[in-house]
N, CA, C and O atoms as a GROMACS GRO file, in nm:
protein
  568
    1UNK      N    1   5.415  -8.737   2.228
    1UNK     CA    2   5.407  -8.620   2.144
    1UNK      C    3   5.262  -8.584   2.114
    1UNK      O    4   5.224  -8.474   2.073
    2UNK      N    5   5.203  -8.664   2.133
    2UNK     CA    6   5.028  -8.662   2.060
    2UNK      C    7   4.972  -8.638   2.178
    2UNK      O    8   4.852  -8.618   2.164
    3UNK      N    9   5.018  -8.628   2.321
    3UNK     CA   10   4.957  -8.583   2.432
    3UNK      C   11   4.972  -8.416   2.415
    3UNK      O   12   4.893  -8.321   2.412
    4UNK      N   13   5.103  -8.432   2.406
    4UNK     CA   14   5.145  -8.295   2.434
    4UNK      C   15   5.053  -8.201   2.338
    4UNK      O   16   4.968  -8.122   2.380
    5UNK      N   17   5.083  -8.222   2.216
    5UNK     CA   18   4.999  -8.162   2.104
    5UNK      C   19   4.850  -8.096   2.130
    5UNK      O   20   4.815  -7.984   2.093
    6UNK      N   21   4.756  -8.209   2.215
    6UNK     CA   22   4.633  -8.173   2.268
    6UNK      C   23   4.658  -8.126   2.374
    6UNK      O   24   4.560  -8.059   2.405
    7UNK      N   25   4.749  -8.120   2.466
    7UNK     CA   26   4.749  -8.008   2.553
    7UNK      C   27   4.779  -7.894   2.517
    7UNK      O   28   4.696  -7.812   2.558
    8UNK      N   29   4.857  -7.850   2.461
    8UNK     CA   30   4.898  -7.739   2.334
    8UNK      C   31   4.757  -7.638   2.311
    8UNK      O   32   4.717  -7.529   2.353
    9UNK      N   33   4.712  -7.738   2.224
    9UNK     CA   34   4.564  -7.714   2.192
    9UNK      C   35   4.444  -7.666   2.233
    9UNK      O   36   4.373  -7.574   2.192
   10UNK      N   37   4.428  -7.782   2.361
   10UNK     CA   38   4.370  -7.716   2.475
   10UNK      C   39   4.373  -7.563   2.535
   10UNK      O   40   4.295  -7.470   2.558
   11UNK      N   41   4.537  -7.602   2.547
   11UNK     CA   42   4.565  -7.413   2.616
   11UNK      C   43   4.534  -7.318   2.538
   11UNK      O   44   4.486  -7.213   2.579
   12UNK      N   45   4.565  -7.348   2.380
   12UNK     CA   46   4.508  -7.262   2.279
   12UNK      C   47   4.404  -7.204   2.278
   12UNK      O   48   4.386  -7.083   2.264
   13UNK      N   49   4.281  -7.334   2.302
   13UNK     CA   50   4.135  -7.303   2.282
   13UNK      C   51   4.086  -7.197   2.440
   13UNK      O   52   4.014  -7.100   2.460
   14UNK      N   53   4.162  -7.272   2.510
   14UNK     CA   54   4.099  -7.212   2.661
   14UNK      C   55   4.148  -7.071   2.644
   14UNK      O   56   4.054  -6.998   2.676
   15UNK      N   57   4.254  -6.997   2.607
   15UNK     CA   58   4.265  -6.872   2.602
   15UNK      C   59   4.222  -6.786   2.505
   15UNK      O   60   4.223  -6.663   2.504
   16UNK      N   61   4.179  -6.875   2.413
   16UNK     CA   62   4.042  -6.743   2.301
   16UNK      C   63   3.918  -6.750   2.373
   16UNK      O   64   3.831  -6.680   2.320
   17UNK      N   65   3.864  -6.840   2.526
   17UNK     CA   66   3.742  -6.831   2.526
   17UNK      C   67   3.718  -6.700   2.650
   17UNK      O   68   3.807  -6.670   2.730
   18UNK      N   69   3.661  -6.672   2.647
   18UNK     CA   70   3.580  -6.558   2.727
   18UNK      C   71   3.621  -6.560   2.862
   18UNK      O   72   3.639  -6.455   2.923
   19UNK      N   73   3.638  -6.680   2.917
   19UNK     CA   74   3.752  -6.698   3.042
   19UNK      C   75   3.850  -6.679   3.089
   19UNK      O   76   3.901  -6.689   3.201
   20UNK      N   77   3.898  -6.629   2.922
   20UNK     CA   78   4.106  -6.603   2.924
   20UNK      C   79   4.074  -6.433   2.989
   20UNK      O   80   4.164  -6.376   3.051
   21UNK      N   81   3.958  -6.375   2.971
   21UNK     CA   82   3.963  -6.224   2.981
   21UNK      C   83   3.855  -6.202   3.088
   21UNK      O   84   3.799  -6.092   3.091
   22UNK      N   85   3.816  -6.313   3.191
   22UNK     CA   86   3.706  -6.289   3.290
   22UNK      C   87   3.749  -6.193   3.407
   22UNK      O   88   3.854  -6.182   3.470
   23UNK      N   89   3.640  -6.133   3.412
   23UNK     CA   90   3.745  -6.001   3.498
   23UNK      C   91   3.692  -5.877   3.418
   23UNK      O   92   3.601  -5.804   3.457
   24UNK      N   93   3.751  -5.866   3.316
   24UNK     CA   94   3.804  -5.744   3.219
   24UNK      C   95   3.728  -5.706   3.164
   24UNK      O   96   3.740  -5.790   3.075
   25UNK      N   97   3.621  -5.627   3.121
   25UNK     CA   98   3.563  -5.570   3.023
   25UNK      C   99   3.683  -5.553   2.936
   25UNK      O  100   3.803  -5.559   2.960
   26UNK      N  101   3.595  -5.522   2.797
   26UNK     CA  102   3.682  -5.521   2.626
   26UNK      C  103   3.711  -5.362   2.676
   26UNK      O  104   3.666  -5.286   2.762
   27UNK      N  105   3.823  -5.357   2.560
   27UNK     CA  106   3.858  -5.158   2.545
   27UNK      C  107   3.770  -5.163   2.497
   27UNK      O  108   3.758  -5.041   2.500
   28UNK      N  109   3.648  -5.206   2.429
   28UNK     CA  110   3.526  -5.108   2.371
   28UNK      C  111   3.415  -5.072   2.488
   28UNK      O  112   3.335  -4.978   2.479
   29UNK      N  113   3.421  -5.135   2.564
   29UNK     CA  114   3.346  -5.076   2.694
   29UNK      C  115   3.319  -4.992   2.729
   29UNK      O  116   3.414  -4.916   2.751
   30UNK      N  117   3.150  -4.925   2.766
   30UNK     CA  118   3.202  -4.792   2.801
   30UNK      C  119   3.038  -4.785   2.894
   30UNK      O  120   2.940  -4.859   2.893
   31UNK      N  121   3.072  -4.656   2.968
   31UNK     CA  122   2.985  -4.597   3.045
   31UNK      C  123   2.899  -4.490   3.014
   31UNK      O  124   2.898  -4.474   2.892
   32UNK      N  125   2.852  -4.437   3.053
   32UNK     CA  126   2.785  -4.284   2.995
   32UNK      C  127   2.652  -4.245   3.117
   32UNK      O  128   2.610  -4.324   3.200
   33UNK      N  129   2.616  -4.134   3.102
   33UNK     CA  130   2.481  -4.054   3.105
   33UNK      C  131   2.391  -4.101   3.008
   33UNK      O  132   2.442  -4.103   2.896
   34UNK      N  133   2.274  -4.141   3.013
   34UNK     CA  134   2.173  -4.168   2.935
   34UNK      C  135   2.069  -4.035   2.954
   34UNK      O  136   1.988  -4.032   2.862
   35UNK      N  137   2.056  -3.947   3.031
   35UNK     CA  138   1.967  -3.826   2.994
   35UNK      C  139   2.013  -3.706   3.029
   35UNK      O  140   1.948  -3.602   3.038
   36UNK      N  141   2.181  -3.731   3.056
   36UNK     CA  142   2.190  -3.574   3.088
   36UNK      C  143   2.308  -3.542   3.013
   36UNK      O  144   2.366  -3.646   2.986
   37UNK      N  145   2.372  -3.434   2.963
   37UNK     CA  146   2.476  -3.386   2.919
   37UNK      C  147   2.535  -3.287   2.983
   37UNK      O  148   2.496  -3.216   3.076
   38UNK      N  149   2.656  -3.292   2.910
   38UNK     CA  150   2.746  -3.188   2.987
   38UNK      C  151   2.670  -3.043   2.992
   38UNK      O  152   2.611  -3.010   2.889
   39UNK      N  153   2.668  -2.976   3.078
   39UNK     CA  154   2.597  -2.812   3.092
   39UNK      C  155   2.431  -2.793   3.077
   39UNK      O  156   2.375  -2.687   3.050
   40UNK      N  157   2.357  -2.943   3.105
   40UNK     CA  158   2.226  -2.941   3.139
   40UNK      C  159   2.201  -2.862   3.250
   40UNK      O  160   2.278  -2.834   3.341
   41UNK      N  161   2.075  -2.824   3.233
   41UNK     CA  162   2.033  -2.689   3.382
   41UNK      C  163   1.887  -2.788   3.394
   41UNK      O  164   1.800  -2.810   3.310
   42UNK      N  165   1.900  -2.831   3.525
   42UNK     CA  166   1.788  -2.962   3.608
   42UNK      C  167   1.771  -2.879   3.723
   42UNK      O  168   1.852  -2.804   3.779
   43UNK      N  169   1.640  -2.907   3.752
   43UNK     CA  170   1.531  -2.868   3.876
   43UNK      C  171   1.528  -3.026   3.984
   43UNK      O  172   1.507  -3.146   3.965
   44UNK      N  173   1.565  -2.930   4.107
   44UNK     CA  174   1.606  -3.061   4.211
   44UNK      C  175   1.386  -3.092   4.220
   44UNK      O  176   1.296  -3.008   4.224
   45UNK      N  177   1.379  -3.250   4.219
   45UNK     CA  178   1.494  -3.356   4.221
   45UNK      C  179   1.476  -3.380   4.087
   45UNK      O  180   1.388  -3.320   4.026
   46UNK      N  181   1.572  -3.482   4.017
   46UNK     CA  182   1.665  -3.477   3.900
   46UNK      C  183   1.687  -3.630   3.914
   46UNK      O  184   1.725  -3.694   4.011
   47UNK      N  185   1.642  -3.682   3.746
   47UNK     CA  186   1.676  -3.818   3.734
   47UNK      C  187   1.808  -3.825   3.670
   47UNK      O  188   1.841  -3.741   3.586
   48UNK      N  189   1.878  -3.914   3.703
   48UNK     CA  190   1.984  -3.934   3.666
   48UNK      C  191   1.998  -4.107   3.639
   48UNK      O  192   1.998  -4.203   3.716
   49UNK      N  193   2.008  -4.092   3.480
   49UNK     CA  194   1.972  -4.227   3.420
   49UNK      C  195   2.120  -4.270   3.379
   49UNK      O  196   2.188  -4.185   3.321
   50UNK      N  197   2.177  -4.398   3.405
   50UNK     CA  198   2.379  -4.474   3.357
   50UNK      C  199   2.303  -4.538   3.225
   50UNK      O  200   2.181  -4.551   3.234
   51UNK      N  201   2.348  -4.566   3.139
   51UNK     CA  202   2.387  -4.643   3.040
   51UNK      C  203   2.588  -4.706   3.077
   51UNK      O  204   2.684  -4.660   3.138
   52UNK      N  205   2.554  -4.846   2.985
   52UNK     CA  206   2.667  -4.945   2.982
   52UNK      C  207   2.623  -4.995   2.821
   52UNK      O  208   2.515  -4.992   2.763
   53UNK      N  209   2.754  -5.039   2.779
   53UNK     CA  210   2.757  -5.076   2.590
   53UNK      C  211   2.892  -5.157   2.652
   53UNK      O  212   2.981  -5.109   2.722
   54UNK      N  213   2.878  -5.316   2.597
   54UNK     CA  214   3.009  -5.388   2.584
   54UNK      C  215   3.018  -5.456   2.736
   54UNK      O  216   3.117  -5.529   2.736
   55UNK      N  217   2.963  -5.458   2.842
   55UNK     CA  218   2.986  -5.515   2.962
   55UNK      C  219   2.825  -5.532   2.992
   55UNK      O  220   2.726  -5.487   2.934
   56UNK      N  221   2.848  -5.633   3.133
   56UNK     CA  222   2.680  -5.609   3.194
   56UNK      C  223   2.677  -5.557   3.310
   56UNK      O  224   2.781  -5.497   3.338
   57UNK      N  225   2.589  -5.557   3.396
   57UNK     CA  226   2.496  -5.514   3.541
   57UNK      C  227   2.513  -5.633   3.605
   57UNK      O  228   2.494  -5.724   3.525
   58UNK      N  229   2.550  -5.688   3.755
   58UNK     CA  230   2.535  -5.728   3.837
   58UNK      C  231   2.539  -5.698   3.967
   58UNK      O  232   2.635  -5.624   3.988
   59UNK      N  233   2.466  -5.726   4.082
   59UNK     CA  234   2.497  -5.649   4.177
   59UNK      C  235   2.601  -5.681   4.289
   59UNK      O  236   2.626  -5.802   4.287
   60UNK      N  237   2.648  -5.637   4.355
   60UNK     CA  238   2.761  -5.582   4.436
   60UNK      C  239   2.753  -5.730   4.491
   60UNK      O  240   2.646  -5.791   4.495
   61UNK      N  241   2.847  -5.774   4.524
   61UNK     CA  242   2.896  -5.913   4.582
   61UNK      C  243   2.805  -6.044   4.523
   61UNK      O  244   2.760  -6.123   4.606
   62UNK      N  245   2.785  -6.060   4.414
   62UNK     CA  246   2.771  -6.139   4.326
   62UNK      C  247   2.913  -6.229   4.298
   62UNK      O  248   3.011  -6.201   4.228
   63UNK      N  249   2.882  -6.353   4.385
   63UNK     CA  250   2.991  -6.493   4.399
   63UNK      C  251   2.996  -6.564   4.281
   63UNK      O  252   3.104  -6.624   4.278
   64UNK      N  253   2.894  -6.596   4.128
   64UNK     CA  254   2.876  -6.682   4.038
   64UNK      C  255   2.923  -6.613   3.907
   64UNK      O  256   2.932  -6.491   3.898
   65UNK      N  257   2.945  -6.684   3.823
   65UNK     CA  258   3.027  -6.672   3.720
   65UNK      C  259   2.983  -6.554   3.664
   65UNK      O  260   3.060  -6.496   3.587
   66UNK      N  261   2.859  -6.500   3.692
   66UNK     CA  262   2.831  -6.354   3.607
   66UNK      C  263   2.901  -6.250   3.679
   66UNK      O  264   2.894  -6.134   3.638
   67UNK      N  265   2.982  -6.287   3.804
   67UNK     CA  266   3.058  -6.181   3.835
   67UNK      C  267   3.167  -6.134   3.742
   67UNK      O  268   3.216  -6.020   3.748
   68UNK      N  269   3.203  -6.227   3.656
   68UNK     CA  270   3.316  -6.199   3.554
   68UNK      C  271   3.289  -6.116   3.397
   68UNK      O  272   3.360  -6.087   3.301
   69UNK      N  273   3.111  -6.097   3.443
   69UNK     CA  274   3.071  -6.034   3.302
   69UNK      C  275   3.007  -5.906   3.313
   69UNK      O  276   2.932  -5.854   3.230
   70UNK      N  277   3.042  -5.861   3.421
   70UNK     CA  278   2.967  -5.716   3.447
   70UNK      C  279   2.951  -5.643   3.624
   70UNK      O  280   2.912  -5.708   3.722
   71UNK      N  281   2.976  -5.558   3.625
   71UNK     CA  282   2.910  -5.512   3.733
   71UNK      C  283   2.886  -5.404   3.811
   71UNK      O  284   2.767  -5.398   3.780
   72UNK      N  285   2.899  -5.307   3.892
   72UNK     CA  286   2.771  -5.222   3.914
   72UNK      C  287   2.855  -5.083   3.914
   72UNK      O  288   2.975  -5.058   3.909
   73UNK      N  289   2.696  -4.973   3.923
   73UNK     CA  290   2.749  -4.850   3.933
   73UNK      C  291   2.810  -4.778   4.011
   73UNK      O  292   2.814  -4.842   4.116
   74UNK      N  293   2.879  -4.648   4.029
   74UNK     CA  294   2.918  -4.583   4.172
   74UNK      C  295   2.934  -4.424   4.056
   74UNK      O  296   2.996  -4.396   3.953
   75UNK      N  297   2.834  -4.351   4.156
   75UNK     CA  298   2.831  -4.216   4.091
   75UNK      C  299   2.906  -4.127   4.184
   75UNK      O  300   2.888  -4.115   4.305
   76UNK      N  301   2.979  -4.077   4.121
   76UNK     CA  302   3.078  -3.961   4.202
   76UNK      C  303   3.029  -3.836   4.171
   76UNK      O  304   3.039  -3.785   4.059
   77UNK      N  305   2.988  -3.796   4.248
   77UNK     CA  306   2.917  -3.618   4.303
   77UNK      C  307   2.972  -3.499   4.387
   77UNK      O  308   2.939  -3.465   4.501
   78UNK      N  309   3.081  -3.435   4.287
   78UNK     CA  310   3.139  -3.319   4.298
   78UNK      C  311   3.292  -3.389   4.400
   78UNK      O  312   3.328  -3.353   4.512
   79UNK      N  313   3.354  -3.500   4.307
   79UNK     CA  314   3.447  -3.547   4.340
   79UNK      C  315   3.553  -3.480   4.222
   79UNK      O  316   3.531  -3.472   4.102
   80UNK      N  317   3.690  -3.430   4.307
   80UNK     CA  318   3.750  -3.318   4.269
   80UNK      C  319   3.872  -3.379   4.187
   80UNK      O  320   3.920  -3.320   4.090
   81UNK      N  321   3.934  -3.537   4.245
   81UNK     CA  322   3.975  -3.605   4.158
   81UNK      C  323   3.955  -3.766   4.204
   81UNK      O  324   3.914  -3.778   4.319
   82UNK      N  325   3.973  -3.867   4.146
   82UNK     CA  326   3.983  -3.987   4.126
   82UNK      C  327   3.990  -4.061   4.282
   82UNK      O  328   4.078  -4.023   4.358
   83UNK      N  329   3.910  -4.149   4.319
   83UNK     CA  330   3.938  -4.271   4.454
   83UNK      C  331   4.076  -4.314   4.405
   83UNK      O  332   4.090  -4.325   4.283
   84UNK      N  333   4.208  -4.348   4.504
   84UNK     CA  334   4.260  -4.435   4.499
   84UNK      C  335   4.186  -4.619   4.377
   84UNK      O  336   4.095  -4.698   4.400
   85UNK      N  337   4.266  -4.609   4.286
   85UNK     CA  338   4.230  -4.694   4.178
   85UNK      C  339   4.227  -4.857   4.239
   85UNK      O  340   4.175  -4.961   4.197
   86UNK      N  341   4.303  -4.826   4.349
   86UNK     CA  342   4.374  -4.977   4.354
   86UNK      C  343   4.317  -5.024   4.512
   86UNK      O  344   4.374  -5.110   4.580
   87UNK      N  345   4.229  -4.972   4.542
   87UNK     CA  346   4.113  -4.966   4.661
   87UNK      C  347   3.990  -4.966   4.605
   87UNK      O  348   3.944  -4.929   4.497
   88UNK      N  349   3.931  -5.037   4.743
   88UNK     CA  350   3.761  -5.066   4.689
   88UNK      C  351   3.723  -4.882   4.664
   88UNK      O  352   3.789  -4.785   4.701
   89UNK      N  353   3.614  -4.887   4.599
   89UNK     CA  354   3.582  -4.701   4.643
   89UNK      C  355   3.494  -4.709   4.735
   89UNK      O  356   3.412  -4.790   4.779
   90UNK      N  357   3.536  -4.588   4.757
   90UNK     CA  358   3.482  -4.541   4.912
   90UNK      C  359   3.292  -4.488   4.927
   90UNK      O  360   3.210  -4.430   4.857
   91UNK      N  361   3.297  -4.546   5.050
   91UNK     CA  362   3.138  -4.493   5.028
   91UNK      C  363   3.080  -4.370   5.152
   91UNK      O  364   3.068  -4.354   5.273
   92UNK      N  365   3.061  -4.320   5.054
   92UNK     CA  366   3.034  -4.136   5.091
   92UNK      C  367   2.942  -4.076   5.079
   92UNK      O  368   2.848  -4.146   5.042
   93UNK      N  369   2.918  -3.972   5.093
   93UNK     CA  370   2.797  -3.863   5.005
   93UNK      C  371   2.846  -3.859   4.936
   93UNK      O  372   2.750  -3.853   4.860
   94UNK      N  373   2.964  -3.854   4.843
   94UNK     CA  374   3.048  -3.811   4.694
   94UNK      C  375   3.036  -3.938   4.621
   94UNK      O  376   3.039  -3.934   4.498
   95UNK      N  377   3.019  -4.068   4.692
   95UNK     CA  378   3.036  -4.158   4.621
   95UNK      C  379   2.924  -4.306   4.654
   95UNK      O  380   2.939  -4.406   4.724
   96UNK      N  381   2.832  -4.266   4.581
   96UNK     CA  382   2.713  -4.308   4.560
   96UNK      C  383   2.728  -4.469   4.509
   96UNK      O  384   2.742  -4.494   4.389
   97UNK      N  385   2.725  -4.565   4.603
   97UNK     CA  386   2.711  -4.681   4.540
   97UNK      C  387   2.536  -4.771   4.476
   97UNK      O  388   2.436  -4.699   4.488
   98UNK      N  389   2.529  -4.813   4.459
   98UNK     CA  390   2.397  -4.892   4.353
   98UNK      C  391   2.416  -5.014   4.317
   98UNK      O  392   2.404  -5.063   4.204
   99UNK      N  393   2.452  -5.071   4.432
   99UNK     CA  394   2.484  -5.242   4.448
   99UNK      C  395   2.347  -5.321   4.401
   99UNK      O  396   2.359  -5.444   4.397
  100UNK      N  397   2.238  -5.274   4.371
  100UNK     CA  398   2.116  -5.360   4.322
  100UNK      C  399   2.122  -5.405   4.172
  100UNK      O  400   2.048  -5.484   4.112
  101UNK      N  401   2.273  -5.306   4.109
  101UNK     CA  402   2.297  -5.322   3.970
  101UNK      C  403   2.118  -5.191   3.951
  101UNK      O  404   2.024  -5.205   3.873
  102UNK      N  405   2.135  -5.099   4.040
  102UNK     CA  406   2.038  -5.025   3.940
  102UNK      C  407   2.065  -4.957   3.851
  102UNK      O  408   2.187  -4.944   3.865
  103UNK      N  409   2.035  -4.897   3.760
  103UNK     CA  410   2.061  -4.766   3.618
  103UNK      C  411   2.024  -4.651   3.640
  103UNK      O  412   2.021  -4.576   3.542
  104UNK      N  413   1.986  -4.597   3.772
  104UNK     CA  414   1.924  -4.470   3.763
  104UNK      C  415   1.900  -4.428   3.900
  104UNK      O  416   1.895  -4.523   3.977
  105UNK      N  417   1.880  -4.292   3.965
  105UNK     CA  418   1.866  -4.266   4.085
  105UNK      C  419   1.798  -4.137   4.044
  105UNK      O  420   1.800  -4.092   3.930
  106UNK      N  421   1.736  -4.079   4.151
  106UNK     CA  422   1.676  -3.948   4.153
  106UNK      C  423   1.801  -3.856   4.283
  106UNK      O  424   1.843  -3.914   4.383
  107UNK      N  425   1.828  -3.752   4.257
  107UNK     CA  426   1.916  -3.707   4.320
  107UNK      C  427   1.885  -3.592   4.380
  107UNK      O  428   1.890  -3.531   4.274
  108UNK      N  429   1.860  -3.515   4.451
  108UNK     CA  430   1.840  -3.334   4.492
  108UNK      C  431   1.998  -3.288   4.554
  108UNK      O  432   2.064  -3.350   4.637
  109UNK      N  433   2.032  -3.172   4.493
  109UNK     CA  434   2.157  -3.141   4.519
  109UNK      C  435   2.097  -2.979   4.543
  109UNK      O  436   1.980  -2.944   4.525
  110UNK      N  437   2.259  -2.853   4.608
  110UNK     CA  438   2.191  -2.796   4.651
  110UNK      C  439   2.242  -2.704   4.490
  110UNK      O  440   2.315  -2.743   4.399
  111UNK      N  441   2.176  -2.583   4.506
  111UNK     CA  442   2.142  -2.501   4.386
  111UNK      C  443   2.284  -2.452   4.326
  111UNK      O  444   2.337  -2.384   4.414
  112UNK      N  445   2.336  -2.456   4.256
  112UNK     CA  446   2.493  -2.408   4.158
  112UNK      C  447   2.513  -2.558   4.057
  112UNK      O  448   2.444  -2.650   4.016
  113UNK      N  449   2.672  -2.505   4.049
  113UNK     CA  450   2.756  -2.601   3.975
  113UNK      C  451   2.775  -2.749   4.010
  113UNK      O  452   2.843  -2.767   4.111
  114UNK      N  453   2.728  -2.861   3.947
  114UNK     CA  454   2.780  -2.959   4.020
  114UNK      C  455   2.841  -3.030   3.876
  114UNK      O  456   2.818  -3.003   3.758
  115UNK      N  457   2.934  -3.138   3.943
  115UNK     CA  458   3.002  -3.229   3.815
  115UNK      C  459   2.975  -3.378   3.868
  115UNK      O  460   3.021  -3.414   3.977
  116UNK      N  461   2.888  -3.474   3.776
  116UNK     CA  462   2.891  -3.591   3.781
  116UNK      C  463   2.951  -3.706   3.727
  116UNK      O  464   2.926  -3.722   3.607
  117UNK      N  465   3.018  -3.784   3.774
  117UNK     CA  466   3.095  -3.879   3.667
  117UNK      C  467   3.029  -4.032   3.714
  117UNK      O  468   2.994  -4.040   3.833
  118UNK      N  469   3.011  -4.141   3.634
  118UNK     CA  470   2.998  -4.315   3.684
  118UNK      C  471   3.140  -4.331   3.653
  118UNK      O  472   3.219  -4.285   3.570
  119UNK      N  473   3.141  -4.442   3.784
  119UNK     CA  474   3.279  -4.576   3.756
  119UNK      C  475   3.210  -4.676   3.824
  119UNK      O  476   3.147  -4.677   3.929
  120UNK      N  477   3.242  -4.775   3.723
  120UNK     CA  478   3.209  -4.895   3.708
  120UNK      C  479   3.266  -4.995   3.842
  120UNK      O  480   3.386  -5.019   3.828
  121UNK      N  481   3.225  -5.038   3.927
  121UNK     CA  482   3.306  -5.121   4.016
  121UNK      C  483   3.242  -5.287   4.016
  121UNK      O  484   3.126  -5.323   4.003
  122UNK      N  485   3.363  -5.366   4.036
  122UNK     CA  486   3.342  -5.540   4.053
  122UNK      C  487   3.285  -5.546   4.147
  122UNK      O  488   3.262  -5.439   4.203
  123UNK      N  489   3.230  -5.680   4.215
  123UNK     CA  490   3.133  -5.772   4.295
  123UNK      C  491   3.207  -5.698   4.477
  123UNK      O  492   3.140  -5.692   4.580
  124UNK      N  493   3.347  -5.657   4.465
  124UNK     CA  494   3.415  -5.601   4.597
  124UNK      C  495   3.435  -5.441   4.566
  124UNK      O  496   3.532  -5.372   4.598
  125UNK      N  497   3.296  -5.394   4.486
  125UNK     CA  498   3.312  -5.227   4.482
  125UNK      C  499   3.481  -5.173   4.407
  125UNK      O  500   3.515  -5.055   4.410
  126UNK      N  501   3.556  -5.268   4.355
  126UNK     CA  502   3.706  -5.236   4.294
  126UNK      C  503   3.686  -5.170   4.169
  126UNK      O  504   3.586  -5.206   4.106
  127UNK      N  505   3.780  -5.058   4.104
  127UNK     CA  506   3.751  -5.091   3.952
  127UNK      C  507   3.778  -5.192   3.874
  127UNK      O  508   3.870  -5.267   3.905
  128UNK      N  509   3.731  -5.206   3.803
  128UNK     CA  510   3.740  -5.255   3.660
  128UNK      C  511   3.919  -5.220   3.624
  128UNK      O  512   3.973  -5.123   3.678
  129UNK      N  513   3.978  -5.291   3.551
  129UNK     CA  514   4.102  -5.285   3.450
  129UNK      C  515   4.060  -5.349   3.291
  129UNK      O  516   3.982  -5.444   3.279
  130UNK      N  517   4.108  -5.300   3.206
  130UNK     CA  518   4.067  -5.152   3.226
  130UNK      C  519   3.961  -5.079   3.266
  130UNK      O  520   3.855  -5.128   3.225
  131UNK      N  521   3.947  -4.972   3.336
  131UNK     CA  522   3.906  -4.848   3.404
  131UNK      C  523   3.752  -4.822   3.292
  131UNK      O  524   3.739  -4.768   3.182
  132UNK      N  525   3.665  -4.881   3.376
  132UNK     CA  526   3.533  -4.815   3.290
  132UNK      C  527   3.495  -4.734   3.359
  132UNK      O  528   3.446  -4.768   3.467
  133UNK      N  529   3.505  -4.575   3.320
  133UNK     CA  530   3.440  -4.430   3.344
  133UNK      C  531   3.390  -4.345   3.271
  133UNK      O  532   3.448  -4.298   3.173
  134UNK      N  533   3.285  -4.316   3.304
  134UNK     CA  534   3.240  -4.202   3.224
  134UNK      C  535   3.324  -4.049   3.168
  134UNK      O  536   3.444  -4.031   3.193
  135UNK      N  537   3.269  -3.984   3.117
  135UNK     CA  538   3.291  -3.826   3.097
  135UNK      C  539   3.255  -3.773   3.209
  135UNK      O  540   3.135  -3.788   3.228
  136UNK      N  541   3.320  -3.706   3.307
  136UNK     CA  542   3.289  -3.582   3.383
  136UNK      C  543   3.213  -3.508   3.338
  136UNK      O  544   3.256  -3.467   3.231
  137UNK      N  545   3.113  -3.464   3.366
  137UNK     CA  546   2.995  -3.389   3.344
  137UNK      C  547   2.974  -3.270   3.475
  137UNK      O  548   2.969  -3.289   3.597
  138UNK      N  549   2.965  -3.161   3.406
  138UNK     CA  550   2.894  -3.050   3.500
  138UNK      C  551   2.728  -3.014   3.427
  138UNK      O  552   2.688  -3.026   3.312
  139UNK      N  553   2.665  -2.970   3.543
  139UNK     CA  554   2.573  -2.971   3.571
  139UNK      C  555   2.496  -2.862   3.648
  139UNK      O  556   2.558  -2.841   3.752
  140UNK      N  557   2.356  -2.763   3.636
  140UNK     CA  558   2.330  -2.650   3.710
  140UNK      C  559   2.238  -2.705   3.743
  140UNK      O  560   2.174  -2.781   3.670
  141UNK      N  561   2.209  -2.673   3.878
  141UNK     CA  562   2.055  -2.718   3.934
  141UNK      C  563   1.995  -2.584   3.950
  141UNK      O  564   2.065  -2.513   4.022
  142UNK      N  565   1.898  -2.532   3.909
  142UNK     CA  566   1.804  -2.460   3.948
  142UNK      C  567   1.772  -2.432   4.094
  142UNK      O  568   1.677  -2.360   4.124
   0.00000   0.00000   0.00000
């Protein structure tokens, strides 16, 4: 009975620690634009800075345990709706990967409307569950 008890226990402790949820960013997680907002008017070329709150940065096929605590960007550029969720995302002109875990890119697009969104993808380019994405953002280039 006094085995069992500390195994009990054990399982207890092991699933409040940070391991029970490796993988997962928290629901407070989130993505964003750090210098641009929705209906900014930018002159090509154009920095385009990610912010992250609640998860970290690692880069793209990262094998060691910090793969379970963060990882990298993929900017979607005048993508009309959503990659297949349950597939790596795809890599495109629409879909900008940044496997160095960088925060920022300089971009030249051509002159009108464009809409930018980040999603967050794991160490195999997958999303995240839950789904860390930004706000869709449009955008005028000069």
């Amino acid at each position: 009975m006094k085995i069992a008890l500390h195994s009990l226990l054990a399982l207890l402790l092991f699933s409040l620690t940070p391991w029970a949820t490796a993988h997962s960013p928290s629901e407070r997680a989130r993505i964003f634009f750090v210098n641009l907002q929705d209906g900014a008017v930018v002159k090509n070329p154009f920095r385009v800075q990610f912010g992250i709150q609640g998860f970290g940065i690692v880069p793209a096929g990262t094998k060691d345990q910090r793969r379970h605590h963060g990882g990298h960007f993929h900017l979607l550029v005048d993508v009309p709706q959503l990659p297949d969720l349950e597939e790596p995302i795809p890599r495109d002109a629409r879909h900008l990967h940044f496997d160095e875990g960088e925060r920022e890119t300089i971009l030249t697009l051509s002159p009108g409307v464009h809409t930018l969104q980040l999603l967050l993808g794991d160490e195999a380019h997958e999303p995240f569950e839950p789904l860390l994405i930004s706000e869709k953002i449009r955008i005028v280039v000069q």
